[in-house]
Backbone atoms as SQL, in Angstrom:
CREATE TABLE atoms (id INTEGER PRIMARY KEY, chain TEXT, resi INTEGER, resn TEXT, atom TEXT, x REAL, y REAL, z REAL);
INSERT INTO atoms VALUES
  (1, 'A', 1, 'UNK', 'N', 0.848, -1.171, 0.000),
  (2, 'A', 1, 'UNK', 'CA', 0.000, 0.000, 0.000),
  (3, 'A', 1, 'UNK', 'C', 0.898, 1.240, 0.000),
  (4, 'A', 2, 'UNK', 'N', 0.634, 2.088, -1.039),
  (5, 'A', 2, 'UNK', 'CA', 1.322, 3.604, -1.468),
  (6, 'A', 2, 'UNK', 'C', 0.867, 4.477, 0.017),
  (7, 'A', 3, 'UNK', 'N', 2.087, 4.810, 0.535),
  (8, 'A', 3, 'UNK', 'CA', 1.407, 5.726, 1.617),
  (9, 'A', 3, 'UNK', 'C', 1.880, 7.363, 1.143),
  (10, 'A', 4, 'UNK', 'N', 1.512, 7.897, 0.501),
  (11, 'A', 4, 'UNK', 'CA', 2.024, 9.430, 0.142),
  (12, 'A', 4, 'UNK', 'C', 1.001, 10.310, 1.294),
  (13, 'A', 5, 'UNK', 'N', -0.005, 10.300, 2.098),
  (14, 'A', 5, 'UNK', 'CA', -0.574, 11.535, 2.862),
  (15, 'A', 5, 'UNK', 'C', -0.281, 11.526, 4.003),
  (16, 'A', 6, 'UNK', 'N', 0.138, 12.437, 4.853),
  (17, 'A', 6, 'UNK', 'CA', 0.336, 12.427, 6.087),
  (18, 'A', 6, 'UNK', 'C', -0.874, 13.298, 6.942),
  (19, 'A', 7, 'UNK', 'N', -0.982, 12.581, 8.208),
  (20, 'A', 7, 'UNK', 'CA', -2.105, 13.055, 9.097),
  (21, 'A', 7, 'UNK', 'C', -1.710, 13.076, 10.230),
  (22, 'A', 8, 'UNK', 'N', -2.113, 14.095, 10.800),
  (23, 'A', 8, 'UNK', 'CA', -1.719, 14.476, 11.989),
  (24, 'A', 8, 'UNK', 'C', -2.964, 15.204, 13.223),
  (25, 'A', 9, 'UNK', 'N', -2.771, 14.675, 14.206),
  (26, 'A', 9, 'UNK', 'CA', -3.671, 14.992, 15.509),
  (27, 'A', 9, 'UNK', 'C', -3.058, 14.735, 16.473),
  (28, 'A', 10, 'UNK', 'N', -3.850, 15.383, 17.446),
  (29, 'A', 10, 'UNK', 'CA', -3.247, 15.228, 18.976),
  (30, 'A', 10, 'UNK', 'C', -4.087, 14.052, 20.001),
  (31, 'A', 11, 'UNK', 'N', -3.144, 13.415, 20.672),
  (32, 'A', 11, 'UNK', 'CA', -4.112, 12.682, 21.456),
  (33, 'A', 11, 'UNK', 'C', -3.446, 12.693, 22.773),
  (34, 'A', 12, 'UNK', 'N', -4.399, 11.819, 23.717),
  (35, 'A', 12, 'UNK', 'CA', -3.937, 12.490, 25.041),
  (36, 'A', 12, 'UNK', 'C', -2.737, 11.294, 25.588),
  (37, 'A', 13, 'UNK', 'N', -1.938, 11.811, 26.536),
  (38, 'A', 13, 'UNK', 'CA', -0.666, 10.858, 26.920),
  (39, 'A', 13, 'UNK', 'C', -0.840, 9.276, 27.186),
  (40, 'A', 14, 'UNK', 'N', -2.407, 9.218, 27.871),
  (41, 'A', 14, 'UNK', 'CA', -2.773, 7.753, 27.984),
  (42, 'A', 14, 'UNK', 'C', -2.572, 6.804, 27.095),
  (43, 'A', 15, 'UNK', 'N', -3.569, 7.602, 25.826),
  (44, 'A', 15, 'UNK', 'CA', -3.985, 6.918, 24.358),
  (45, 'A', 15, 'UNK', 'C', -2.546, 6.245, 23.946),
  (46, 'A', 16, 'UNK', 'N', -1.608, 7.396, 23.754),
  (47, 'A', 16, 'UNK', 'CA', -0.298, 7.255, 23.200),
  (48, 'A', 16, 'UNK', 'C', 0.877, 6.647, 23.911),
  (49, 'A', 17, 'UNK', 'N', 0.705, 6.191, 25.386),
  (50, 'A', 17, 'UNK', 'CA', 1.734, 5.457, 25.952),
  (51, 'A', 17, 'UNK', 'C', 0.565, 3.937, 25.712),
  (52, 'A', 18, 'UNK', 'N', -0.638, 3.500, 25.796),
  (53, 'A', 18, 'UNK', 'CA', -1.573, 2.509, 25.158),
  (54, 'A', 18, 'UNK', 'C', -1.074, 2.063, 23.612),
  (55, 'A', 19, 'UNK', 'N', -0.968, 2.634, 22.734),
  (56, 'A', 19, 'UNK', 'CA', -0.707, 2.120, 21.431),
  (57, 'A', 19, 'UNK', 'C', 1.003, 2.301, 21.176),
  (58, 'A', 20, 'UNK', 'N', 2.189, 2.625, 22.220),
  (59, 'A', 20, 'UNK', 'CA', 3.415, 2.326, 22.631),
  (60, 'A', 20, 'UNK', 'C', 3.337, 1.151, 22.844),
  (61, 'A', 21, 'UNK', 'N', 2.548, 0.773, 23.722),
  (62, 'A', 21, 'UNK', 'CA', 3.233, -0.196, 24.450),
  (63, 'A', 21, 'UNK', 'C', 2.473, -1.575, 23.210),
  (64, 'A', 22, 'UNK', 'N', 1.408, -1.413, 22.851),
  (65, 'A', 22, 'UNK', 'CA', 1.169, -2.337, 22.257),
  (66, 'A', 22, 'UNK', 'C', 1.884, -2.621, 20.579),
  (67, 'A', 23, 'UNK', 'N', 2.728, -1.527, 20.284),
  (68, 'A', 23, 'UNK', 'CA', 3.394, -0.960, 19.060),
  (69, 'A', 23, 'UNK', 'C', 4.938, -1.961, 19.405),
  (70, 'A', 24, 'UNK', 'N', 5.259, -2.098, 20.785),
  (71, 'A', 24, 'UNK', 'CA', 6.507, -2.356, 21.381),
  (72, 'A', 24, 'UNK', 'C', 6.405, -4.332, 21.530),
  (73, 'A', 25, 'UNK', 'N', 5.056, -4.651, 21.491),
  (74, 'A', 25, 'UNK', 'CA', 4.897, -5.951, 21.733),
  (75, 'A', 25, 'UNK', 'C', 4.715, -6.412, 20.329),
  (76, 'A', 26, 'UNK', 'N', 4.689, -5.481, 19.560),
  (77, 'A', 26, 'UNK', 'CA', 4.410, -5.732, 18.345),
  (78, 'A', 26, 'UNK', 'C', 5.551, -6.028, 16.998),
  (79, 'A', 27, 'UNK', 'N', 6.666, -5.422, 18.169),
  (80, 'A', 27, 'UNK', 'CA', 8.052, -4.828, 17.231),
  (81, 'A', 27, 'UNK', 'C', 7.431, -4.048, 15.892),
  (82, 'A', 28, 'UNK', 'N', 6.326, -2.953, 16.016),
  (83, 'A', 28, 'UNK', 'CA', 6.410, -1.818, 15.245),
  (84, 'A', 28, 'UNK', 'C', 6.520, -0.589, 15.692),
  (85, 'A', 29, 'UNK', 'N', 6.584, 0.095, 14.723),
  (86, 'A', 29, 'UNK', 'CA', 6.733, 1.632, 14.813),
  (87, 'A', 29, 'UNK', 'C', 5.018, 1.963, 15.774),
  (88, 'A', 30, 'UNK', 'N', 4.968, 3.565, 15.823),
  (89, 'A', 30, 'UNK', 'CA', 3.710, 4.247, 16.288),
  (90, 'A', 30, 'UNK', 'C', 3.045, 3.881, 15.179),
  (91, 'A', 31, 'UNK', 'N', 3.675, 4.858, 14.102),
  (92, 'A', 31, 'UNK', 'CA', 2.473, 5.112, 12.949),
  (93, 'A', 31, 'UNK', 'C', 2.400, 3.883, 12.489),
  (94, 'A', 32, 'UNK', 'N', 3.138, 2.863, 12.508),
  (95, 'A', 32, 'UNK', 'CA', 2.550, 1.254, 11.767),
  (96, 'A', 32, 'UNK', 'C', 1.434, 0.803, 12.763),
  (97, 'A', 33, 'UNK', 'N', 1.134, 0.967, 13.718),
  (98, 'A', 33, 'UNK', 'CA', 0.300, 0.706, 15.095),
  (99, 'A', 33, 'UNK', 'C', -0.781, 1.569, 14.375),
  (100, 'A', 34, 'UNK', 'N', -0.767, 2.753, 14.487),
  (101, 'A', 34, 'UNK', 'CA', -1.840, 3.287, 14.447),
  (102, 'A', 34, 'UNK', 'C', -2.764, 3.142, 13.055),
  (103, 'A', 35, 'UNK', 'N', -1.635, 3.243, 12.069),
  (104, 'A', 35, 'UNK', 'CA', -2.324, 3.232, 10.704),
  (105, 'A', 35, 'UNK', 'C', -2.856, 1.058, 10.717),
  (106, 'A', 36, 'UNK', 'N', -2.284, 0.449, 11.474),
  (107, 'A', 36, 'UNK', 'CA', -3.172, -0.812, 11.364),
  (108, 'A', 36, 'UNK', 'C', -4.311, -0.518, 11.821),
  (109, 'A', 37, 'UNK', 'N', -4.323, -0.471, 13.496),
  (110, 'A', 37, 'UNK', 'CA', -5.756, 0.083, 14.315),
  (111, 'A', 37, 'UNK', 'C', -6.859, 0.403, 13.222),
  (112, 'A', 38, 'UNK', 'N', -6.749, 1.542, 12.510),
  (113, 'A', 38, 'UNK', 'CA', -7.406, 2.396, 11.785),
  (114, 'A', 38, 'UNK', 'C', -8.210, 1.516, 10.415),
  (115, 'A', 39, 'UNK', 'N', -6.940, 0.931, 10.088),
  (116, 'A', 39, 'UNK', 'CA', -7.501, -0.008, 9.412),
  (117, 'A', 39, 'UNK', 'C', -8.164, -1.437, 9.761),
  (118, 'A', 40, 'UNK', 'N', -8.422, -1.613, 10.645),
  (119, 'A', 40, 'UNK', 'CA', -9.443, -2.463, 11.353),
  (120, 'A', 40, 'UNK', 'C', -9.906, -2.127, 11.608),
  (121, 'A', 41, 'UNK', 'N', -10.536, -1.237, 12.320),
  (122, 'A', 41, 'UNK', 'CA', -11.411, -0.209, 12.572),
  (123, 'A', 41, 'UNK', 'C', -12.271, 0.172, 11.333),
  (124, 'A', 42, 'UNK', 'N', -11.967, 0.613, 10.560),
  (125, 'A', 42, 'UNK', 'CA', -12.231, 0.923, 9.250),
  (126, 'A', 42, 'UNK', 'C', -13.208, -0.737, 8.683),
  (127, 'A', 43, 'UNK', 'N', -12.456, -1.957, 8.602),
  (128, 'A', 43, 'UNK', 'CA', -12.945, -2.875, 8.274),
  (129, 'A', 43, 'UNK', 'C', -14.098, -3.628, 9.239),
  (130, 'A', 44, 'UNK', 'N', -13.950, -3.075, 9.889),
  (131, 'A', 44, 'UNK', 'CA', -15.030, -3.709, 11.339),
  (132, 'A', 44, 'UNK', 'C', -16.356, -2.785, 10.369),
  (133, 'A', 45, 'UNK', 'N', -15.774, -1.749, 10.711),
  (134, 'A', 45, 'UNK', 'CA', -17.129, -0.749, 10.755),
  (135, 'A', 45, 'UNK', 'C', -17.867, -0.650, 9.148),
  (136, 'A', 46, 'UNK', 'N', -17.386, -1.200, 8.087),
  (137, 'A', 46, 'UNK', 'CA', -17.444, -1.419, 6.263),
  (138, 'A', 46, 'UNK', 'C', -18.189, -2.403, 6.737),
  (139, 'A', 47, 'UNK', 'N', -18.345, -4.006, 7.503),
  (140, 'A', 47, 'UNK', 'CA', -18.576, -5.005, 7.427),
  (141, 'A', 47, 'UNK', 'C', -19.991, -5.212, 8.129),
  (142, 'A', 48, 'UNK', 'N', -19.544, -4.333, 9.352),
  (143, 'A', 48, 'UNK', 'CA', -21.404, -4.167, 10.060),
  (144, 'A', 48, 'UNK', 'C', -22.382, -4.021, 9.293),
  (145, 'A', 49, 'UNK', 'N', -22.039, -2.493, 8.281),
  (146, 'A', 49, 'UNK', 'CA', -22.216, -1.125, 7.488),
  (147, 'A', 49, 'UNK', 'C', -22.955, -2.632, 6.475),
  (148, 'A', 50, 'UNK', 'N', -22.306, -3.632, 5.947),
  (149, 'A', 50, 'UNK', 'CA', -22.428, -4.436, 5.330),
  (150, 'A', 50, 'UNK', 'C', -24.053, -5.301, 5.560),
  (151, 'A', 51, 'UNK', 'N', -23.869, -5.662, 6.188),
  (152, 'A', 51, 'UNK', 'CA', -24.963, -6.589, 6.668),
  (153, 'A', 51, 'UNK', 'C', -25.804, -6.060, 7.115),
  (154, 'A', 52, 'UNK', 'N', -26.027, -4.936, 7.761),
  (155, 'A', 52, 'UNK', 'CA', -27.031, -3.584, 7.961),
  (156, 'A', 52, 'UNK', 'C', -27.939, -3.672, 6.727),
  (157, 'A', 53, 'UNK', 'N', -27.089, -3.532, 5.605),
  (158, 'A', 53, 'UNK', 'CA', -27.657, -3.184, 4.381),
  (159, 'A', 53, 'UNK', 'C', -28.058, -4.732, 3.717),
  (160, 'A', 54, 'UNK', 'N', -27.353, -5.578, 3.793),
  (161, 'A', 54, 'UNK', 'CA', -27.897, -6.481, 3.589),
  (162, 'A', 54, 'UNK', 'C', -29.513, -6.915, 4.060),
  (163, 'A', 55, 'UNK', 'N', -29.436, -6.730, 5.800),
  (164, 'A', 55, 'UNK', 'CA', -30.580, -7.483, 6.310),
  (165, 'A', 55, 'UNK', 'C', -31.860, -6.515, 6.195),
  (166, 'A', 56, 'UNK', 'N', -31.775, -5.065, 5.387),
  (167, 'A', 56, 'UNK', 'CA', -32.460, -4.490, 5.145),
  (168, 'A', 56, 'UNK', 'C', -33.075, -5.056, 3.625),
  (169, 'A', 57, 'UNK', 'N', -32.262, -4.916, 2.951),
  (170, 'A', 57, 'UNK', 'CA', -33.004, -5.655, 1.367),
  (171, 'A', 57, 'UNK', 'C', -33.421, -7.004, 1.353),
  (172, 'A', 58, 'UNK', 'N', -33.350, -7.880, 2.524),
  (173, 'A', 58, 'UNK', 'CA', -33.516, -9.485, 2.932),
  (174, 'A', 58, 'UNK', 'C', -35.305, -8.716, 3.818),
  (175, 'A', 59, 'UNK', 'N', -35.599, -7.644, 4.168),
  (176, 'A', 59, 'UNK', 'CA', -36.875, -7.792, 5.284),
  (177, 'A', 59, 'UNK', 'C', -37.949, -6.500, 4.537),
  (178, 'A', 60, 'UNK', 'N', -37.400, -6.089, 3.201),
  (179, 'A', 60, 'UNK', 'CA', -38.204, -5.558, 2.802),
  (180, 'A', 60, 'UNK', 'C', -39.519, -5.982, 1.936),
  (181, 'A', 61, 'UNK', 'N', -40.411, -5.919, 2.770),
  (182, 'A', 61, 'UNK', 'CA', -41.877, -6.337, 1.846),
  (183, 'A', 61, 'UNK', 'C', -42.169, -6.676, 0.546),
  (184, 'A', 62, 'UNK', 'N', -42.884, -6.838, -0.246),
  (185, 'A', 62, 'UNK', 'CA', -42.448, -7.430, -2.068),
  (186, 'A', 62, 'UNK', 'C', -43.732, -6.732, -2.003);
């Protein structure tokens, strides 16, 4: 995956010593931690989003 955009935010010291330490068990970087997260996150929430729509066109009346 081409990564050319960079993004940037602030988060609070908890969040960011939380995705350290799990970045550190991981032997990755922050941003490889975070940009995975995101992308599971991302795929969780496409897949619900999924079947939502599915079980709507499965209960609509004829």
């Amino acid at each position: 995956m081409s990564k050319n955009v960079q993004v940037c935010f602030t988060i609070s010291q908890e969040l960011n010593s939380s995705i350290l330490k799990i970045a550190s068990q991981e032997s990755r970087t922050l941003s490889q931690t975070v940009s995975l997260l995101l992308m599971k996150a991302i795929k969780e929430k496409t897949r619900k989003r999924g079947k939502k729509e599915s079980n709507i066109q499965h209960n609509t009346p004829n």
